[in-house]
C-alpha positions in Angstrom: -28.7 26.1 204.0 -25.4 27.0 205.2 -22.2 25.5 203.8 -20.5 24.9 206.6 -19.2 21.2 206.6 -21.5 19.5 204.8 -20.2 16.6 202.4 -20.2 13.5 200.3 -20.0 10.2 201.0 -16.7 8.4 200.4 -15.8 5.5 198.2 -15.6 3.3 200.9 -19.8 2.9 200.8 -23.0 4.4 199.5 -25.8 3.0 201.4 -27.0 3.0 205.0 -26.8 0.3 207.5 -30.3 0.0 209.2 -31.0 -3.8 208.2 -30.5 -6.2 211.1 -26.9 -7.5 212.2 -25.6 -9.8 209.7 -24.2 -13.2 210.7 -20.8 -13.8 209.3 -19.6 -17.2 208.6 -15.6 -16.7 208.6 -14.8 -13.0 209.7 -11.3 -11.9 209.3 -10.3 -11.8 212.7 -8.8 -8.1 213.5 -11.7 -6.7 211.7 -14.0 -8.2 214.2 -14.5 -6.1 217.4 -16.9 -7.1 220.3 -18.1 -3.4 221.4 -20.5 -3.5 224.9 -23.5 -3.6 222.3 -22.1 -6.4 220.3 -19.7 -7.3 217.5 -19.0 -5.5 214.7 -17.2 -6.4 211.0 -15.4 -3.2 209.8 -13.3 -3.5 206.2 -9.9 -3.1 205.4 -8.6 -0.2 203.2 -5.4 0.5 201.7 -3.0 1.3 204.5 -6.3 1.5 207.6 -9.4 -0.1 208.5 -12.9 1.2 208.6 -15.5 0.4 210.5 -19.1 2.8 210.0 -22.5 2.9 211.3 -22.2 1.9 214.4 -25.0 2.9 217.2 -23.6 5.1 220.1 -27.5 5.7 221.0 -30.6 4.9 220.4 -32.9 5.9 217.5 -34.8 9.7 219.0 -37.9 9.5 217.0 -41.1 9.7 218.1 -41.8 9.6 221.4 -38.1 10.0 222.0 -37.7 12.8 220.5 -36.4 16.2 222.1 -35.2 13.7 225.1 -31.6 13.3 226.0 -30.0 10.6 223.9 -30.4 6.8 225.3 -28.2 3.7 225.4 -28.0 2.1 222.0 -29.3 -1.6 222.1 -27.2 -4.7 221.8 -27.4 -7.4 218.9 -26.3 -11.0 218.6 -24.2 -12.5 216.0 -21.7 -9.8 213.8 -22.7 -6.6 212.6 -21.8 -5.4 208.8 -20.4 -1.9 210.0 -18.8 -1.7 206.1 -21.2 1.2 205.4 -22.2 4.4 206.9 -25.5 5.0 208.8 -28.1 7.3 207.9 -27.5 11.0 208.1 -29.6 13.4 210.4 -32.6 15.1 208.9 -31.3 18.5 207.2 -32.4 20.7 204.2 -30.9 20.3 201.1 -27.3 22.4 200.4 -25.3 23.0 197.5 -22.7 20.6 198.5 -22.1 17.5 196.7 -24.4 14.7 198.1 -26.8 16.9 200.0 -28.9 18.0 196.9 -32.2 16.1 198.5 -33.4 16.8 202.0 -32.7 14.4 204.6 -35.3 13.1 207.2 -33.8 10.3 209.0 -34.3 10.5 212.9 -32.6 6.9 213.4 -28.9 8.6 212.9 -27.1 8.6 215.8 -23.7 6.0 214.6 -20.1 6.9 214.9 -17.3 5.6 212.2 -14.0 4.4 213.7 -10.7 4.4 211.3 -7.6 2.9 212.9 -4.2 1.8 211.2 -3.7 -1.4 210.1 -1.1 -3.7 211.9 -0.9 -3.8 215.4 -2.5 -1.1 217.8 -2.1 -1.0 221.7 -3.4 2.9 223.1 -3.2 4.5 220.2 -3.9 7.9 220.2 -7.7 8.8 219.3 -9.0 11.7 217.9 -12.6 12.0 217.8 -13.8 14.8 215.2 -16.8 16.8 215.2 -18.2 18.0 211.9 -19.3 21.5 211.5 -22.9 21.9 209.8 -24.2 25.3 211.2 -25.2 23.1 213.9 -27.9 22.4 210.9 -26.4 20.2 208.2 -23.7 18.0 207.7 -22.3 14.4 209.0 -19.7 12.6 210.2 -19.1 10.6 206.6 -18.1 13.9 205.2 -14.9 13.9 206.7 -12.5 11.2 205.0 -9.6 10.8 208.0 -7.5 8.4 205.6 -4.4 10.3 204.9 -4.1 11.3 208.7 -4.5 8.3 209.9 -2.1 6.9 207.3 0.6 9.2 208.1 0.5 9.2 211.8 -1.1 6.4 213.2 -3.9 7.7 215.1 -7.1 6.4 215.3 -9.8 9.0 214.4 -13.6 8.8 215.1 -16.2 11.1 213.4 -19.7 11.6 214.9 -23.3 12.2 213.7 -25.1 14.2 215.7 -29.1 15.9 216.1 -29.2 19.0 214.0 -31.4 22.3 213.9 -34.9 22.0 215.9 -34.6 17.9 216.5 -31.4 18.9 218.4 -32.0 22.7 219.8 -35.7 22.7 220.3 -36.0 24.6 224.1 -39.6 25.6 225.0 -40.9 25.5 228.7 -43.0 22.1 228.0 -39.4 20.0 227.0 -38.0 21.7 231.0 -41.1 20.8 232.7 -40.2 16.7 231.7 -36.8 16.8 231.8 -34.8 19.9 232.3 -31.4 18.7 231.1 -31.3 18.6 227.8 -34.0 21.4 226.5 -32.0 23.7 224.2 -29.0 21.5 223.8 -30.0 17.8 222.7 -27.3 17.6 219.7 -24.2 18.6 222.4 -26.1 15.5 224.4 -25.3 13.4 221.6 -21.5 14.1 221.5 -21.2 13.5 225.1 -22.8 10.6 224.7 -20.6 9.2 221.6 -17.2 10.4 223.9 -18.4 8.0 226.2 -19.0 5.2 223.9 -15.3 6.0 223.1 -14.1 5.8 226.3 -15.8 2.7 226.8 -15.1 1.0 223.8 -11.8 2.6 221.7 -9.6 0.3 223.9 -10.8 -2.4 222.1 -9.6 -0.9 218.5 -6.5 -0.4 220.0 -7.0 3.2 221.2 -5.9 5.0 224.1 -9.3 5.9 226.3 -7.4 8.1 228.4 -5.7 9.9 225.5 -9.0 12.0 223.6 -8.2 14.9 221.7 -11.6 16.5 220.8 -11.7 18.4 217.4 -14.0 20.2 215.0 -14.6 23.0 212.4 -17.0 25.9 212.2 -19.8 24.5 214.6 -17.8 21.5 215.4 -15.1 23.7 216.7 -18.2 25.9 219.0 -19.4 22.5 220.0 -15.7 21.7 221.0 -15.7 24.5 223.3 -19.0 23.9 224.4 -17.7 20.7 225.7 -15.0 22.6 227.3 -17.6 24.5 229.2 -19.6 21.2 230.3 -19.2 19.8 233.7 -20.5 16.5 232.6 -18.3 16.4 229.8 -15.1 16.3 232.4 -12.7 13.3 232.3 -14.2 12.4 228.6 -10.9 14.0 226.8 -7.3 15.2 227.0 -7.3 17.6 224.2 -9.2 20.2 222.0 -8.7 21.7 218.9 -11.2 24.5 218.0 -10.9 25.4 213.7 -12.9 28.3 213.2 -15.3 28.3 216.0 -15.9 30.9 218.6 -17.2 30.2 222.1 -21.0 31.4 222.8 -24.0 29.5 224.1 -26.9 32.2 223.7 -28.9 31.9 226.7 -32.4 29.7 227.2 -35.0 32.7 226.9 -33.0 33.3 223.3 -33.7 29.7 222.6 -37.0 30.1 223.7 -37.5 32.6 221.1 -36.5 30.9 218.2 -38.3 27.3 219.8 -41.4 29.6 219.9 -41.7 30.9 215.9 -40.7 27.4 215.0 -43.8 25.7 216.8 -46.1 28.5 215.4 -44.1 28.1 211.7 -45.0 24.0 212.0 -48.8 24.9 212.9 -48.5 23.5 216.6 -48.9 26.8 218.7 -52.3 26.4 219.3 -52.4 23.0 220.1 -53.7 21.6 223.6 -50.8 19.6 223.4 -48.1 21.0 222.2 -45.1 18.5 222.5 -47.5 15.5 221.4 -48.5 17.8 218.1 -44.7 18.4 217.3 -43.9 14.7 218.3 -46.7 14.0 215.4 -45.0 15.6 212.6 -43.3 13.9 210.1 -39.4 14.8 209.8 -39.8 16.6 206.4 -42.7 19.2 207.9 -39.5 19.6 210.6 -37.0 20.0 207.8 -39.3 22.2 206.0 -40.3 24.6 209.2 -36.7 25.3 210.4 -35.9 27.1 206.9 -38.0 29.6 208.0 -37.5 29.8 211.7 -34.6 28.1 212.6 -33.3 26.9 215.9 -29.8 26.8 218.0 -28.3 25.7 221.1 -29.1 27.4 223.9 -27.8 27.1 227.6 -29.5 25.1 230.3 -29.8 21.9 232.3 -26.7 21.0 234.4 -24.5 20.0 231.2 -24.7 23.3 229.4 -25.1 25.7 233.0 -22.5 28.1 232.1 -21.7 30.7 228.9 -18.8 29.1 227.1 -17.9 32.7 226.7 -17.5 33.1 229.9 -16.4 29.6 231.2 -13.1 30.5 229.3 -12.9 34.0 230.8 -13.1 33.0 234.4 -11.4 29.7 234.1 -14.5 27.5 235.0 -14.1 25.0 232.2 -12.0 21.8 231.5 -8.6 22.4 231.7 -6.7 21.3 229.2 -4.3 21.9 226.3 -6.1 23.7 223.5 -5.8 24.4 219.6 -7.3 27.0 217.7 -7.5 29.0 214.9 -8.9 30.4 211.5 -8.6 30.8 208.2 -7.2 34.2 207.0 -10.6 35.3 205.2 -12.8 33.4 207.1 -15.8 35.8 206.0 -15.2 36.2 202.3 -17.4 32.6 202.1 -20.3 34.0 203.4 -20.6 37.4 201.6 -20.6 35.1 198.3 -23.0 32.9 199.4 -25.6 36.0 200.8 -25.1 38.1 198.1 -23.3 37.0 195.0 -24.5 33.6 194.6 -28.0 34.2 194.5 -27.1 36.6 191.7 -27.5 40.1 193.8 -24.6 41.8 195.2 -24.3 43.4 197.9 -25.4 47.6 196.6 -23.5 50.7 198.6 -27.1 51.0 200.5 -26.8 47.0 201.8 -23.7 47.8 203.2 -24.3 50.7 205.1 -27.3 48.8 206.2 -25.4 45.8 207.2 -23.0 47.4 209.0 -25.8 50.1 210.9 -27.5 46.5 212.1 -24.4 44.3 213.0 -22.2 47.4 214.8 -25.3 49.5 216.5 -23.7 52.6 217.9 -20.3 51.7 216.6 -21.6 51.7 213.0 -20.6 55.2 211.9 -17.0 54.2 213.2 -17.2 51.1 210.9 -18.1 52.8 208.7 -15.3 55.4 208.7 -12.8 52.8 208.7 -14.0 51.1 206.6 -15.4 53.8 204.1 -16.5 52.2 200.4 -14.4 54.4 198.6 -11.1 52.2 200.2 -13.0 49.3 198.1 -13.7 48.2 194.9 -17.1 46.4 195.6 -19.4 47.1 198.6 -18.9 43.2 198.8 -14.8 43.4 199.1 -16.0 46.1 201.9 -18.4 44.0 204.0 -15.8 40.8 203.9 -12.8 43.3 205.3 -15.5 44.5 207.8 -16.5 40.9 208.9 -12.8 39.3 209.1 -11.4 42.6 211.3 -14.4 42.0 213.4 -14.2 38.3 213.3 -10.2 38.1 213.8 -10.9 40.3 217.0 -13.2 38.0 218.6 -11.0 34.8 218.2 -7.8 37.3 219.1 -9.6 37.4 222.8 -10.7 33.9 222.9 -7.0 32.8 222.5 -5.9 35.2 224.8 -8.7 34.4 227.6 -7.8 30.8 227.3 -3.8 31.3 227.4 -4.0 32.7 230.7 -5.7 29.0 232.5 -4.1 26.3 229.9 -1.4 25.7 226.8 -3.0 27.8 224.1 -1.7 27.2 220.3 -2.9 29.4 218.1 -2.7 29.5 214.3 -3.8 30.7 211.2 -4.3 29.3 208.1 -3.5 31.8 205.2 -2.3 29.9 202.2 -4.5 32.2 199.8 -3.6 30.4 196.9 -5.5 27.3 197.9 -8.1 25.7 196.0 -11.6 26.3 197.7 -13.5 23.5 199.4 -15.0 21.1 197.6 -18.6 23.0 196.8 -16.7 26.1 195.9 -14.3 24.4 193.7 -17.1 23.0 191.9 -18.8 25.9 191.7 -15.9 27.9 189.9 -15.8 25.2 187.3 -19.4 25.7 186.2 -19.7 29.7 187.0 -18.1 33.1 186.1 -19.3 34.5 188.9 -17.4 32.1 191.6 -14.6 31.7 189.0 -14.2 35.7 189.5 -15.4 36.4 192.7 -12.8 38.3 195.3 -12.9 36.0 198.1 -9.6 37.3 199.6 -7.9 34.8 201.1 -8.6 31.1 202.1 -12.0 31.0 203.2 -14.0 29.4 205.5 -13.6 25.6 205.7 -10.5 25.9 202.8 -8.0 24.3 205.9 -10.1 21.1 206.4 -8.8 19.6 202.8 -5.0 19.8 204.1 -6.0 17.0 206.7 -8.6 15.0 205.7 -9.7 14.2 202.2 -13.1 16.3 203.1 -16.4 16.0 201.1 -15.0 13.0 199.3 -13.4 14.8 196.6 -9.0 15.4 196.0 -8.4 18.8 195.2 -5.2 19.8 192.8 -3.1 21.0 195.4 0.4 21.4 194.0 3.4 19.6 195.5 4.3 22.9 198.0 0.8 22.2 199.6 1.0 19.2 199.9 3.9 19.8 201.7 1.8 22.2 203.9 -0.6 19.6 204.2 2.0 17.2 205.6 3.5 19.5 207.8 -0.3 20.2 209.0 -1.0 16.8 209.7 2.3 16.4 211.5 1.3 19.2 214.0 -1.8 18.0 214.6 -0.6 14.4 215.6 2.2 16.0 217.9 -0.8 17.6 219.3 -2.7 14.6 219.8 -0.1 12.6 221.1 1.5 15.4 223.9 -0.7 18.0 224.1 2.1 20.2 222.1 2.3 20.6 218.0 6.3 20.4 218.3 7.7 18.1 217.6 10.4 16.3 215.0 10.0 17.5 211.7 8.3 20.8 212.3 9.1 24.5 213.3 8.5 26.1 216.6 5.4 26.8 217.6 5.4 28.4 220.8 2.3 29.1 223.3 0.5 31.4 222.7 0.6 35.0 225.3 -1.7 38.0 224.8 1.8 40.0 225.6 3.0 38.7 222.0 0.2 37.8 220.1 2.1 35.8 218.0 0.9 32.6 216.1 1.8 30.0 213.7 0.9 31.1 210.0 -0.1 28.3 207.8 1.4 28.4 204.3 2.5 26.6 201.5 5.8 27.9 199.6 6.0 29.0 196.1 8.3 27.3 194.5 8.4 27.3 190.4 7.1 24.4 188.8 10.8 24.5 187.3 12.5 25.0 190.3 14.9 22.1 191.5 14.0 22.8 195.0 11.7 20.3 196.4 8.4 21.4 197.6 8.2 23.0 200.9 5.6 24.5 203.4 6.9 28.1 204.6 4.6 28.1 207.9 6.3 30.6 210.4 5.5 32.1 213.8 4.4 35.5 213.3 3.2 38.5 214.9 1.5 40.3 212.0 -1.9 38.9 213.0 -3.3 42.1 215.0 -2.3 44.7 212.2 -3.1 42.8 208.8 -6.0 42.4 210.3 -6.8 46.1 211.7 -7.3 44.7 215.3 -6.6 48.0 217.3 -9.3 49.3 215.7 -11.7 46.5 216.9 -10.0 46.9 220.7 -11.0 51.0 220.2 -14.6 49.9 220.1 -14.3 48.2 223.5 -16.1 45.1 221.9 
């Protein structure tokens, strides 16, 4: 399974909510809120409250499933919403808490975290977990230091994953053609409306929604962009490491195809009632060998994200985005190096013949092995030029129709995620892997505590992670990340190329000088990363 965002739960709670509503006898007042489906208890915590596990829809099992996502139903009395809900059915990973497969269909809550004290339209960031669009939850991201240190209210999501979210095969058009191919970005539309319905009465601002994710949160972010029926339901996006591609139904249709013939149903004379039969884990167990994305169709998903943002047919509004400076170096480890094979000289030139086509014998020139000191360090330089390229255009196709701040976050010297870190503490081979950079999903720890786990950052990154946190809220709050308190981070224009570069200082442990973030706007981002190269291929 992918590592992208996947987590552990945090100490607030380690069961699911799916007993009925609880009556409570003498609730503590502001942690009571009457929602349209009924009240709900949350907890206090030191310095914000918490509220988990509440319904946005309701459960898509059975007969429901691969339909778009339905009104959650209303309860009497008080609802314990102290503990998170179930996750959605995924494969087992290698990060912490996600050793067991999942199959829990009834998983469609949202967690709300406000500040304590009094709130009156408060900004409201709702976050989007990343996953691989296949894994992951909205409990693995931990908002408590953000929403301590600015006052926001942040809301994380659960949302359908792999084929119980992305099935698309002719049968699920014929009964209802919106939502075949994209039920999971169905399920975020419909929790932004439960926001906009309901966050006034946290003390959030409805009309003041900045949208946010990482990896396939940040995609689904600009997915949402591209959505007509997502209009009107936010203010703000910020995409971390996600790129902006829907591939198109018939691809969909592929991949829907070898998963019903993988799960034994091809041949039946019914084909949805025979997948509608199977239990969650046969699901679970097919999609590891024929797995299943989103795919465009319906009249919420018309339109190519890609090219939404190139002819300005999307959502206008301000946007954030950016990447980590070795965004691939994860994913060559985890290929190759974790299972205990690296990458030979033949893989590579393999690798690079099926990813680049007629371009390959130009990759391979620029890249030659003999510039390298594993075919590995090769393929990862490969992948982030190639990479970098891609997001280089998406931030300069969305410049030209909205504000456009673009980043990147290269603080190399980070400790890894979570599941990495861990991994280096039990293993030579992560301890002394070249992953070159921060990696994939290394930026999410500097703003939420993320997979439940505090990494030992030293005092200069946590003055980065500050200084992060402080952009973001600017961001939140006025659509800009300047602000008191922080450098200048100006728009972004295709003309400069420059960006904001993410880093901690490095200041000596016995150094008077008090920690400090050195994040400055540079233009260095096309040439460290070989990007004239990439425009020479006309990609």
């Amino acid at each position: 399974m992918s590592v992208l965002g996947l987590g552990l739960l945090s100490p607030i709670a380690v069961h699911a909510l799916k007993s009925p509503p609880a009556q409570g006898s003498s609730p503590s007042s502001s942690l009571v809120v009457t929602t349209a489906t009924g009240k709900v208890k949350g907890e206090a915590q030191t310095g914000y409250d918490a509220w988990l596990g509440i319904p946005y829809a309701a459960t898509p099992a059975a007969a429901h499933r691969w339909t778009a996502p339905r009104p959650a139903s209303a309860w009497s009395g008080i609802r314990d919403a102290t503990r998170f809900g179930d996750r959605c059915a995924q494969a087992s990973g290698w990060d912490p808490g996600y050793e067991k497969t999942i199959t829990t269909e009834d998983c469609l809550d949202l967690n709300v975290y406000a500040p304590q004290g009094s709130r009156d339209d408060t900004p409201v960031v709702v976050w989007i977990h990343g996953g691989g669009f296949s894994g992951g939850a909205g409990q693995d991201t931990n908002p408590r230091k953000f929403v301590q240190q600015t006052g926001a209210i942040v809301v994380t999501v659960n949302y359908r994953l792999g084929p119980l979210g992305y099935l698309n095969l002719p049968q699920l058009r014929a009964e209802n053609a919106n939502g075949a191919g994209n039920y999971g970005l169905l399920d975020q539309q419909t929790a932004l409306r439960w926001v906009r319905s309901n966050i006034g009465r946290f003390g959030g601002d409805a009309g003041n929604v900045t949208i946010a994710g990482q990896s396939a949160g940040g995609s689904s972010v600009c997915d949402q962009l591209a959505s007509p029926t997502a209009k009107g339901l936010f203010a703000r996006a910020v995409i971390m490491s996600g790129g902006c591609a829907l591939q198109p139904a018939a691809a969909g249709e592929t991949q829907s195809q070898a998963f019903v013939k993988e799960i034994g149903c091809a041949t039946a004379s019914d084909v949805l009632a025979c997948l509608r039969a199977k239990p969650a884990a046969a699901i679970v167990a097919a999609q590891l060998k024929a797995p299943v994305r989103p795919s465009l169709g319906g009249t919420a998903f018309p339109v190519d994200p890609g090219t939404a943002v190139q002819t300005g047919n999307f959502t206008k509004v301000p946007v954030m985005l950016g990447q980590t400076n070795s965004e691939r170096g994860l994913f060559t480890f985890q290929t190759y190096d974790y299972l205990g094979t690296p990458m030979t000289a033949d893989q590579y030139t393999q690798a690079v013949k099926s990813t680049y086509g007629t371009n390959a014998d130009k990759v391979l020139a620029e890249y030659p092995l003999s510039a390298y000191p594993t075919p590995g360090q090769a393929w990862t330089a490969v992948q982030n030029g190639s990479t970098s390229y891609d997001r280089q255009q998406l931030m300069a196709r969305l410049s030209r129709w909205v504000p456009t701040y673009a980043y990147e976050f290269a603080e190399s010297d980070t400790p890894h995620f979570t599941s990495i870190y861990r991994l280096q503490q039990q293993s030579a081979t992560a301890r002394d892997f070249p992953f070159g950079g921060a990696i994939h999903v290394d930026d999410l720890g500097y703003i939420w505590d993320y997979l439940g786990q505090t990494l030992p950052y030293d005092d200069d990154q946590l003055e980065l992670s500050r200084q992060m946190i402080t952009f973001w809220d600017h961001f939140a709050t006025t659509g800009t990340p300047n602000g008191p308190g922080t450098p200048a981070w100006p728009k972004y224009s295709a003309k400069t190329g420059e960006l904001m570069s993410l880093k901690a200082c490095d200041t000596a442990p016995s150094s008077n000088k008090p920690p400090a973030a050195c994040s400055k706007v540079t233009g260095d981002f096309a040439q460290e990363h070989d990007l004239d190269f990439w425009r020479s291929l006309g990609s």
